[in-house]
C-alpha positions in Angstrom: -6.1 -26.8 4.0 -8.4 -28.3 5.9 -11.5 -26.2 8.0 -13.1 -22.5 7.1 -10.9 -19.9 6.2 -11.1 -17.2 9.3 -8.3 -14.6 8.0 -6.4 -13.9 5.0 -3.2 -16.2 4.1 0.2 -15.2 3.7 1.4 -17.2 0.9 4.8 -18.3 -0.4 7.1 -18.8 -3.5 9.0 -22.4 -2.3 12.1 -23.2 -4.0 14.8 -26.2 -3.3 17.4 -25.5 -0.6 20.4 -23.4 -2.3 18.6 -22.3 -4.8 20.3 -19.5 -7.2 16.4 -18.0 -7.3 15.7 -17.3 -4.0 17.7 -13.7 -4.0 16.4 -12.8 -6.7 12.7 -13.4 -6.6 13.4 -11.7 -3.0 14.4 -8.7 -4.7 11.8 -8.5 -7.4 9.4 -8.6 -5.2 10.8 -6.1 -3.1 10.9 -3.7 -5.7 7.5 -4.5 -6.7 6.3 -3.6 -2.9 8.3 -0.2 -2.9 7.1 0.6 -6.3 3.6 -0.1 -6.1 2.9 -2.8 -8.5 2.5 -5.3 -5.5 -0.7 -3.7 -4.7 -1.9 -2.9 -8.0 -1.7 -6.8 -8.8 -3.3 -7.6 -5.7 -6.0 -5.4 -5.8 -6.7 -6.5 -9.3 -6.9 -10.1 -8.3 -8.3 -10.1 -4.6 -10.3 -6.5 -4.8 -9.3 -5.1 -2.5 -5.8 -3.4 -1.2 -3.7 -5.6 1.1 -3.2 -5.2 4.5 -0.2 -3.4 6.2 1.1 -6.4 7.5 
């Protein structure tokens, strides 16, 4: 990245094209969003709770 930071960043998991991984780590992190563990870990890490978005 190159320049100030203005917002926060979406970030991503990158695999190779055709992966066998990408429906799965889809679906863990799924779960992890309906279950609340997604925000737990992020709030741990970043401090606060993540947006809505």
């Amino acid at each position: 990245m190159v320049g100030p930071l203005y917002e926060g960043q979406q970030y991503g998991i990158v695999f190779h094209k055709g992966s066998e991984w990408v429906e799965p780590t889809n679906e863990a992190l799924a779960a992890m969003r309906e279950d609340g563990t997604y925000d737990e870990i992020y709030t741990k890490w970043f401090g606060e709770a993540p947006s809505a978005e």
